[in-house]
N, C-alpha and C positions, 0 to 999 in steps of 0.2 A: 504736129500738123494742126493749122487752124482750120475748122470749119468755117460754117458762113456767120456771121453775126447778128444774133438776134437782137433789135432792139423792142420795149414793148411798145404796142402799136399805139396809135394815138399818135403820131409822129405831129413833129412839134414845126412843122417848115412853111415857109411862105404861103405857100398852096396851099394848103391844109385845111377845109373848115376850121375854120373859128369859131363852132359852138359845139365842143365833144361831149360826145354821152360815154354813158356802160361800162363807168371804172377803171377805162383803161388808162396806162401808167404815162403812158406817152415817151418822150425821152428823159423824164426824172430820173430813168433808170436803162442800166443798158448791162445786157444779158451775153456773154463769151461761152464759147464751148470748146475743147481742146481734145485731141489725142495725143498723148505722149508718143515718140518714137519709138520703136522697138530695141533700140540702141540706147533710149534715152538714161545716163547716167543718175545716180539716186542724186537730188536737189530739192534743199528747201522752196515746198509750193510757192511763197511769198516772192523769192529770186525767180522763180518759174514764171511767175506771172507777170510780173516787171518786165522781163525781159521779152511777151509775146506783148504787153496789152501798151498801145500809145499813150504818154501822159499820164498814166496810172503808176502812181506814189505806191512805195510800199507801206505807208501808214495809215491808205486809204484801201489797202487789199489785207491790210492787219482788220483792219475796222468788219469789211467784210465777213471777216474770218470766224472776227470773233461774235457774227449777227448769226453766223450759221451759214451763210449764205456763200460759201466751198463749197463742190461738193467735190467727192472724188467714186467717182464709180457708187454713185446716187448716194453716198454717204458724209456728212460734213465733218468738216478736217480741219484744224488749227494752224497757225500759222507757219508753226513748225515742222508739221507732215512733210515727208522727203518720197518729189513724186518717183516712181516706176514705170517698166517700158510699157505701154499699153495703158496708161491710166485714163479714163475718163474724166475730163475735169470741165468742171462752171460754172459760173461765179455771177453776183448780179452785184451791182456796183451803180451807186448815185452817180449821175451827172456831175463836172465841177460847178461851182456856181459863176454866173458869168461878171465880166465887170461894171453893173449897170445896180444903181441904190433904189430897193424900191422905196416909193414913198408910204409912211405908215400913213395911213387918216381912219377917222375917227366911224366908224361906218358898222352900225350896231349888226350884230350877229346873233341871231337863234342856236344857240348853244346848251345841247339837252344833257352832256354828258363832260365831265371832263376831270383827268387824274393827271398823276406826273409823267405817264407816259404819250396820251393820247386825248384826242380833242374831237371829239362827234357832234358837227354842226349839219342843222337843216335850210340846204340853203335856199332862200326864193328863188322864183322864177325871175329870170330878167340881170341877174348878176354873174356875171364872166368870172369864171375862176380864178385865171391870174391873166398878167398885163400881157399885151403881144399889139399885134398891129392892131391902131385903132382902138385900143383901150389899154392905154397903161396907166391910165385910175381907175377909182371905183369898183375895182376890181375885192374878190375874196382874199386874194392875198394881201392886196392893202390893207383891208381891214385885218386882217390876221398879223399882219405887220406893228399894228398900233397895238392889238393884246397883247402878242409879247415879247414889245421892246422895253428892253430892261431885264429881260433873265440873258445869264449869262452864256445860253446857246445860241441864240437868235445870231443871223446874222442876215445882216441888211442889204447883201452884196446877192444874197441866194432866192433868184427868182421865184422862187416855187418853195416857202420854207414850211419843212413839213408835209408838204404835200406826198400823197402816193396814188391817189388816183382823182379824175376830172368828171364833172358830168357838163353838158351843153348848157349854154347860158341860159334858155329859154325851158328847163327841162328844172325840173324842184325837186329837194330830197336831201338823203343823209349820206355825206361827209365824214371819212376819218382823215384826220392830222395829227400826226408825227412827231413829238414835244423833243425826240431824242434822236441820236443817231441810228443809235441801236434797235427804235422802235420802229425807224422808217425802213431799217432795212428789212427787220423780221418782218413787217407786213406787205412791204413790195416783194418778197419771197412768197407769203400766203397767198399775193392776188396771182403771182407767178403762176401758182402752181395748182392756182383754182381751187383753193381749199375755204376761203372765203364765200360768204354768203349773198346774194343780194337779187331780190325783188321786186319789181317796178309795177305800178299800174297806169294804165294806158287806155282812153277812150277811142274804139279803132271805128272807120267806117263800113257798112254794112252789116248783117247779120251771119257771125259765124258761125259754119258747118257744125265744126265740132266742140265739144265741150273742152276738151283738152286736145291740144297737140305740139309738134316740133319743127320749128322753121328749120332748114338745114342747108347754108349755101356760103360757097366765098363770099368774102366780102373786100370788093376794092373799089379807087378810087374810078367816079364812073365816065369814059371816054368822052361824053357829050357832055361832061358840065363838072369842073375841076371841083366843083363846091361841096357836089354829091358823093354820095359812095352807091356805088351799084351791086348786085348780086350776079354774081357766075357759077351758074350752079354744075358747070363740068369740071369747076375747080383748078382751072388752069391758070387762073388770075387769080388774086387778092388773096386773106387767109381765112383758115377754116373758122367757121363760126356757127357756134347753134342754141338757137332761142327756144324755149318750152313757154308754155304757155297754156292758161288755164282760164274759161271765160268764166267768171264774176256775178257780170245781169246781165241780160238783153235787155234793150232798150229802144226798141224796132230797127231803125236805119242806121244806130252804133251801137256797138256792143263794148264793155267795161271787160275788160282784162288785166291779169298776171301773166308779169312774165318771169321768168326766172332765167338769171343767163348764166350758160355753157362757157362761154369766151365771152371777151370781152373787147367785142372792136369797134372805132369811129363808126356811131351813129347805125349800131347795132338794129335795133328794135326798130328804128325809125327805116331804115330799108329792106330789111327781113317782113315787114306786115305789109309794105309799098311790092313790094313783089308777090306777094300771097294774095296782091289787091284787096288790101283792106288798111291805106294808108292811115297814120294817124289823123284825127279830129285836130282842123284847123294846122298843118302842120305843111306850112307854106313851101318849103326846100321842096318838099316828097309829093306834093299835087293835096294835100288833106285841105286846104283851103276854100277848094270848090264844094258844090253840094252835090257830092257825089251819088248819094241815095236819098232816094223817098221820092215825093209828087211833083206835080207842075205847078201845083198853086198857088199864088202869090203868097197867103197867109202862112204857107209852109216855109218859103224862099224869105220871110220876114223873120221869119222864127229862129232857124240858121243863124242867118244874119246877128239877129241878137245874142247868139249863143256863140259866136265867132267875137261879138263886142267884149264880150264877160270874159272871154278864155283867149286873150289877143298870144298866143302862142301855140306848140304844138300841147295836145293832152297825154303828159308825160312825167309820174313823179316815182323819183327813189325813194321808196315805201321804208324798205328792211334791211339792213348792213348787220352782217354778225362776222364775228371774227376770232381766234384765241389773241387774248388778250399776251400783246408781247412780252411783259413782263411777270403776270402771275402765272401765265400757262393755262387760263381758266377759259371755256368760249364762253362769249360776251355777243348778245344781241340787240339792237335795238329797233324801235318801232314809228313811225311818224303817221301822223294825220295828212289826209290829204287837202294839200293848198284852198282857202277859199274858191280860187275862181273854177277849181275844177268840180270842187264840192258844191257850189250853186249852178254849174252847168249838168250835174247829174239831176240836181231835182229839177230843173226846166223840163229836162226829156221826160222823166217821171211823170209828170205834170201831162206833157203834151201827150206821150201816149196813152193815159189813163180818157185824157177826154176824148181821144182820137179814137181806142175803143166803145166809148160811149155814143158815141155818132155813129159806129158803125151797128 
């Protein structure tokens, strides 16, 4: 018996934003779940799954197998394992790749970390992770294209090489990629399984309530604007998602935040604070663009204005990525600075409230 089929969210289709956050995996990977029949005769897993999953090779369910990424009644099983009636089984398995040659070019990359299995880039703001409608150059996979063509796993046909998870184009931070087969699959299993670490900070509008808290709500695509995602907090729509979150500074009319995410769905953070009313700073999709808080006075309405100049995007950077490392078994974390233009919009506010107190 097949259940329903999970893909990881981030879905990869027409409609889709085109600028994803929050690590998720998208369609690079797609997630089965199985019950064996109560009749079901003892069969090699690898025949087993061939015979329920479309287009899926057995040397690409060997591949699986051998990433860990079977499981059989939440335990991982080799190729060989012969299922029983009532087994549990499932499996997360790469996408093929499609028939479309990325182009490599030449497109310098902030690269803090990198060994034979794995590649932790911090990417700027303003660069699309890989190509799709409307940007098939210029893209992070083009440039990842030119580093490593010429080792002899690359392969030019695979849109997304290496990849295991995305953030939004206009959204800055750390990046892991996948050198190996076996590397991408064990860590599209980690982000699976939320065992994975990662940390964002976030300029939000107003001043919040509390020092710490948990955003807690569906999250789906929003009926009034194919582009957004919207919150459904009766959970009848979208899927579950939950942000924590921890304020930073105050900074009068915005406040600097952590967030640390639960799940990991399209443009997470970014509708999760839009709903709490406390949209991000400058973050045109979700309303953060206007001046939502502080005076009426021009000199205040100027001040914005320049601080929207310097930060022409939303205030949103992948701070922390930690992970076990796939090949030694060790966790591995790493750390980024935050982007200039968000780092000289925190000292303008700095600036402005200090004098702002002085006047009063």
């Amino acid at each position: 018996m097949k259940e329903p089929v999970e893909a990881f969210d981030d879905l990869d289709d027409p409609e889709l934003p085109d600028d994803v956050e929050n690590g998720d995996t998208g369609e690079m990977f797609e997630h089965f779940r199985f019950v064996a029949d109560a009749g079901q005769g003892l069969l090699r897993i690898d025949k087993f799954l061939v015979n329920r999953i479309e287009n899926a090779s057995r040397s690409k369910i060997q591949e699986a197998a051998d990433a860990g990424n079977i499981l059989v009644n939440n335990l991982p099983v080799k190729p060989n394992y012969r299922v029983k009636p009532n087994d549990v089984i499932s499996i997360v398995m790469s996408y093929p790749p499609r028939e479309i040659e990325i182009i490599a070019q030449d497109i310098p990359l902030d690269i803090i970390y990198e060994d034979d299995a794995v590649v932790i880039i911090n990417k700027k703001p303003g660069m699309v992770v890989h190509p799709g409608h409307g940007n098939y150059t210029g893209t992070l996979v083009n440039a990842l294209a030119w580093h490593f063509k010429g080792q002899p796993w690359f392969n030019s046909h695979d849109p997304r090489p290496g990849l295991v998870h995305r953030i939004d184009k206009d959204t800055s931070g750390l990046l892991v990629v996948a050198k190996t087969e076996e590397a991408k699959m064990n860590l599209a299993r980690q982000f699976f399984d939320k065992t994975s670490t990662r940390t964002y900070q976030a300029l939000v509008w107003g001043n919040m309530t509390n020092d710490h808290g948990t955003i807690t709500g569906h999250i789906g695509r929003s009926v009034k604007d194919r582009k957004q995602m919207a919150v459904y907090p009766d959970g009848e729509t979208g899927k579950h998602a939950v942000t924590h979150y921890s304020v930073l500074e105050r900074l009068g009319y915005i406040t600097l935040v952590e967030c640390r995410l639960e799940t990991g769905r399209t443009h997470q953070i970014r509708a999760h604070f839009k709903y709490i009313g406390h949209p991000l700073f400058n973050d045109e999709r979700y309303g953060g663009n206007q001046i939502l808080k502080g005076t009426t006075f021009t000199k205040y309405k100027q001040f914005v204005e320049n601080c929207f100049n310097l930060l022409p995007r939303q205030a949103l950077h992948a701070k922390t990525l930690g992970f076990t490392h796939p090949t030694t078994g060790k966790y591995i974390e790493f750390d980024s600075e935050l982007p200039d233009d968000m780092a000289q919009t925190i000292i303008k506010w700095r600036t402005y409230i200090a004098g702002r107190d002085l006047e009063d």
